[in-house]
C-alpha positions as CSV (number, residue, x, y, z in Angstrom):
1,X,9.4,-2.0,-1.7
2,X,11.8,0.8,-3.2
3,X,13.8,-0.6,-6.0
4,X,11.1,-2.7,-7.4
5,X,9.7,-1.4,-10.7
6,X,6.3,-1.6,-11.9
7,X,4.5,-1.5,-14.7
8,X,2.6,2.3,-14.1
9,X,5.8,3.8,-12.8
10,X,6.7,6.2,-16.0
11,X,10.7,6.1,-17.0
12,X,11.5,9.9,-16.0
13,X,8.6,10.0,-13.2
14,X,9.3,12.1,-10.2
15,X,11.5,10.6,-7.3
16,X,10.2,10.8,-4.2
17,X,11.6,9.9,-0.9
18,X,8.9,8.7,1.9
19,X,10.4,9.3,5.0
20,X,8.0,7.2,7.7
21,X,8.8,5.6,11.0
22,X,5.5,3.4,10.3
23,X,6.5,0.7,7.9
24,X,3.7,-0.7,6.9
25,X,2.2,3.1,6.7
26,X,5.3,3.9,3.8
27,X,4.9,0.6,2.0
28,X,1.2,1.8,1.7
29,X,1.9,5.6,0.7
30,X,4.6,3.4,-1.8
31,X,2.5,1.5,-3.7
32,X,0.0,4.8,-3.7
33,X,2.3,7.1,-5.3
34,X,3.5,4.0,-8.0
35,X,-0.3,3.4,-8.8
36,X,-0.5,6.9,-9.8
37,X,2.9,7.2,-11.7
38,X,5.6,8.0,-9.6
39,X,8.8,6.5,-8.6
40,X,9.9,6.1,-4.8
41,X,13.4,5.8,-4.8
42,X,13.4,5.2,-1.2
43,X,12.1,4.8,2.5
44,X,13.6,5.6,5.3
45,X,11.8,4.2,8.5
46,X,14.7,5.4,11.4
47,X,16.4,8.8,11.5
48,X,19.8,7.1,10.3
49,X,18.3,5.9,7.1
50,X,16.9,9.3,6.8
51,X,19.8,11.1,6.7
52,X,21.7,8.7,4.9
53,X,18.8,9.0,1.9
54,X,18.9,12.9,2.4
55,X,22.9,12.7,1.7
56,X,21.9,10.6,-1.4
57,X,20.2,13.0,-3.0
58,X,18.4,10.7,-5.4
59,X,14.6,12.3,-5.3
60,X,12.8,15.3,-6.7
61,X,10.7,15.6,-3.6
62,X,10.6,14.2,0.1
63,X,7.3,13.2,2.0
64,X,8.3,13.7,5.5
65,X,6.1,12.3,8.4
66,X,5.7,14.7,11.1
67,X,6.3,12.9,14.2
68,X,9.0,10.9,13.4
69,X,11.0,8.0,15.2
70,X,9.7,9.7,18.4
71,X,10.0,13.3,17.5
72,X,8.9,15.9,15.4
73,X,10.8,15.8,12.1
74,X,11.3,19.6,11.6
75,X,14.8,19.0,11.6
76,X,14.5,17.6,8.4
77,X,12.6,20.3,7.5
78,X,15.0,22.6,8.0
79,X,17.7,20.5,6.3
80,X,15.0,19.9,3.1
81,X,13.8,23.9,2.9
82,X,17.5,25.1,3.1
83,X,18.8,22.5,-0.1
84,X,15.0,24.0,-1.6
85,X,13.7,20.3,-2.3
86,X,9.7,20.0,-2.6
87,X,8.7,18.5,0.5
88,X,5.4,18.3,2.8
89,X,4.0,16.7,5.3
90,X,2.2,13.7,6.0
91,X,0.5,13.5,9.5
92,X,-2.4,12.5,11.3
93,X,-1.8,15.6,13.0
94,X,-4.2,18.6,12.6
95,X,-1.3,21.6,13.5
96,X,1.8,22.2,13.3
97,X,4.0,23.2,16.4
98,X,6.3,25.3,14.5
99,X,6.1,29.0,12.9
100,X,8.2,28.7,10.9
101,X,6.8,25.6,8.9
102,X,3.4,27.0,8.4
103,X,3.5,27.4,4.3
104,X,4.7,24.0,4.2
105,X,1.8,21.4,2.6
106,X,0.3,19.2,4.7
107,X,-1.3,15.8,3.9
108,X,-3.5,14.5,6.2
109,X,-3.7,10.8,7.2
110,X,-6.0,8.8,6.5
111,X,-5.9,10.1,2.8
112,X,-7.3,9.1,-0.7
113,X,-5.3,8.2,-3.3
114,X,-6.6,11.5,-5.2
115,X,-5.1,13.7,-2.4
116,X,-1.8,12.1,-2.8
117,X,-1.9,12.6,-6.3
118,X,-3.2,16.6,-5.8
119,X,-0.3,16.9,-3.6
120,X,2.3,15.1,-5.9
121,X,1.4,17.5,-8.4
122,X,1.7,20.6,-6.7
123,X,5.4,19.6,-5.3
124,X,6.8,18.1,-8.5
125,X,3.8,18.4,-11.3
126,X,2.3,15.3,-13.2
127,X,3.4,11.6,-13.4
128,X,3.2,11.9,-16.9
129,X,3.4,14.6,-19.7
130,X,0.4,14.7,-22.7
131,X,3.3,13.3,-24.6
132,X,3.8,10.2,-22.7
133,X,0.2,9.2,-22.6
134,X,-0.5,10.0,-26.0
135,X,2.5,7.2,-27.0
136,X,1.1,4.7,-24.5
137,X,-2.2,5.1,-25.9
Protein backbone atom coordinates (compact mmCIF):
# COMPACT_ATOMS: atom_id res chain seq x y z
CA UNK A 1 0.00 0.00 0.00
CA UNK A 2 1.31 3.74 -0.44
CA UNK A 3 3.06 4.86 2.64
CA UNK A 4 4.65 1.64 3.33
CA UNK A 5 8.47 1.73 2.69
CA UNK A 6 10.50 -1.00 1.45
CA UNK A 7 13.65 -2.02 1.33
CA UNK A 8 14.41 -1.36 -2.82
CA UNK A 9 12.63 1.94 -2.69
CA UNK A 10 15.88 4.44 -3.02
CA UNK A 11 15.60 7.65 -0.50
CA UNK A 12 15.18 10.49 -3.36
CA UNK A 13 13.43 7.89 -5.94
CA UNK A 14 10.84 9.30 -8.22
CA UNK A 15 7.20 9.79 -6.83
CA UNK A 16 4.75 8.54 -8.75
CA UNK A 17 1.04 8.76 -8.39
CA UNK A 18 -0.99 5.55 -9.83
CA UNK A 19 -4.27 6.77 -10.58
CA UNK A 20 -6.47 3.32 -11.09
CA UNK A 21 -10.07 2.57 -10.57
CA UNK A 22 -9.00 -1.35 -10.35
CA UNK A 23 -7.55 -1.79 -6.89
CA UNK A 24 -6.09 -4.80 -6.94
CA UNK A 25 -4.66 -3.66 -10.66
CA UNK A 26 -2.76 -0.41 -8.64
CA UNK A 27 -1.59 -2.51 -5.66
CA UNK A 28 -0.04 -4.64 -8.50
CA UNK A 29 1.49 -1.77 -10.71
CA UNK A 30 2.64 -0.53 -6.74
CA UNK A 31 4.60 -3.16 -5.73
CA UNK A 32 5.97 -3.23 -9.65
CA UNK A 33 7.34 0.17 -9.64
CA UNK A 34 8.87 -0.38 -5.67
CA UNK A 35 10.60 -3.70 -6.93
CA UNK A 36 12.26 -1.65 -9.44
CA UNK A 37 13.13 1.46 -7.25
CA UNK A 38 10.49 3.83 -7.15
CA UNK A 39 8.34 5.39 -4.62
CA UNK A 40 4.43 5.58 -4.97
CA UNK A 41 3.37 8.19 -2.95
CA UNK A 42 -0.19 7.48 -3.70
CA UNK A 43 -3.33 5.73 -5.28
CA UNK A 44 -6.17 6.99 -6.06
CA UNK A 45 -9.01 4.45 -7.03
CA UNK A 46 -12.21 7.08 -7.42
CA UNK A 47 -12.11 10.44 -9.15
CA UNK A 48 -12.36 12.26 -5.61
CA UNK A 49 -9.20 10.76 -4.44
CA UNK A 50 -7.83 11.70 -7.71
CA UNK A 51 -8.21 15.10 -7.61
CA UNK A 52 -7.61 15.39 -4.06
CA UNK A 53 -3.84 13.63 -4.84
CA UNK A 54 -3.56 15.94 -7.99
CA UNK A 55 -4.11 19.12 -5.45
CA UNK A 56 -1.33 17.47 -3.30
CA UNK A 57 1.09 17.67 -5.52
CA UNK A 58 3.43 15.15 -3.90
CA UNK A 59 4.80 13.08 -7.15
CA UNK A 60 7.22 13.62 -9.98
CA UNK A 61 5.00 11.71 -12.46
CA UNK A 62 1.34 10.41 -12.63
CA UNK A 63 0.25 6.95 -14.22
CA UNK A 64 -3.12 7.60 -15.28
CA UNK A 65 -5.57 4.66 -16.32
CA UNK A 66 -7.39 5.46 -19.31
CA UNK A 67 -10.87 4.57 -18.60
CA UNK A 68 -11.30 5.63 -15.38
CA UNK A 69 -14.22 5.29 -12.66
CA UNK A 70 -16.43 4.84 -15.77
CA UNK A 71 -15.00 7.28 -18.09
CA UNK A 72 -12.17 8.26 -20.03
CA UNK A 73 -9.60 10.07 -17.82
CA UNK A 74 -8.56 12.75 -20.33
CA UNK A 75 -9.72 15.23 -17.99
CA UNK A 76 -6.90 14.51 -16.03
CA UNK A 77 -4.97 14.68 -18.80
CA UNK A 78 -5.59 17.89 -19.49
CA UNK A 79 -5.28 19.07 -15.84
CA UNK A 80 -1.57 16.93 -15.76
CA UNK A 81 -0.25 18.28 -19.40
CA UNK A 82 -1.31 21.99 -18.41
CA UNK A 83 0.83 21.84 -14.68
CA UNK A 84 3.66 19.86 -17.34
CA UNK A 85 3.84 16.75 -14.89
CA UNK A 86 5.31 13.47 -16.69
CA UNK A 87 2.40 11.43 -17.10
CA UNK A 88 1.16 8.33 -19.52
CA UNK A 89 -1.10 6.04 -19.80
CA UNK A 90 -1.89 2.70 -18.63
CA UNK A 91 -4.68 0.86 -20.58
CA UNK A 92 -5.68 -2.35 -21.94
CA UNK A 93 -6.84 -0.21 -24.59
CA UNK A 94 -5.13 -0.31 -28.08
CA UNK A 95 -6.19 3.74 -29.17
CA UNK A 96 -6.80 6.55 -27.92
CA UNK A 97 -10.11 8.49 -28.58
CA UNK A 98 -8.61 11.84 -28.36
CA UNK A 99 -6.29 14.04 -30.80
CA UNK A 100 -5.08 15.81 -28.78
CA UNK A 101 -3.45 13.08 -26.46
CA UNK A 102 -1.68 11.26 -29.21
CA UNK A 103 2.16 12.06 -28.10
CA UNK A 104 1.26 11.00 -24.75
CA UNK A 105 3.07 7.35 -23.76
CA UNK A 106 1.04 4.58 -23.47
CA UNK A 107 1.60 1.36 -21.44
CA UNK A 108 -0.25 -1.39 -22.34
CA UNK A 109 -1.85 -3.86 -19.89
CA UNK A 110 -0.99 -6.76 -19.35
CA UNK A 111 2.79 -5.54 -19.07
CA UNK A 112 6.18 -6.78 -17.84
CA UNK A 113 7.85 -5.44 -15.20
CA UNK A 114 10.75 -4.30 -17.87
CA UNK A 115 8.14 -2.16 -19.73
CA UNK A 116 7.16 -0.44 -16.57
CA UNK A 117 10.57 0.23 -15.85
CA UNK A 118 11.32 1.46 -19.82
CA UNK A 119 8.47 3.70 -19.30
CA UNK A 120 9.48 4.94 -15.68
CA UNK A 121 12.62 6.02 -17.16
CA UNK A 122 11.56 7.88 -20.06
CA UNK A 123 9.00 10.08 -17.72
CA UNK A 124 11.22 10.65 -14.77
CA UNK A 125 14.79 8.79 -15.60
CA UNK A 126 16.41 5.94 -13.36
CA UNK A 127 15.50 4.70 -9.90
CA UNK A 128 18.92 5.12 -9.03
CA UNK A 129 22.02 7.18 -10.07
CA UNK A 130 25.63 5.20 -10.70
CA UNK A 131 26.31 6.93 -7.40
CA UNK A 132 23.73 5.31 -5.43
CA UNK A 133 24.51 1.82 -6.60
CA UNK A 134 28.05 2.09 -6.47
CA UNK A 135 27.50 2.96 -2.33
CA UNK A 136 25.12 0.08 -2.01
CA UNK A 137 27.41 -2.15 -3.50
Amino acid sequence: MAGRSSPSAVQGAPRLLIVEDELLIALIIEEMAREIGYRVSGIAHTVPLARKEFVKHNFDAVLLDISFDGQFGFEFADVLREANVPFAFVTGYDYLVEPRHELVPVLQKPFTLAQLRALLVSLVGPATSKKQIERSA
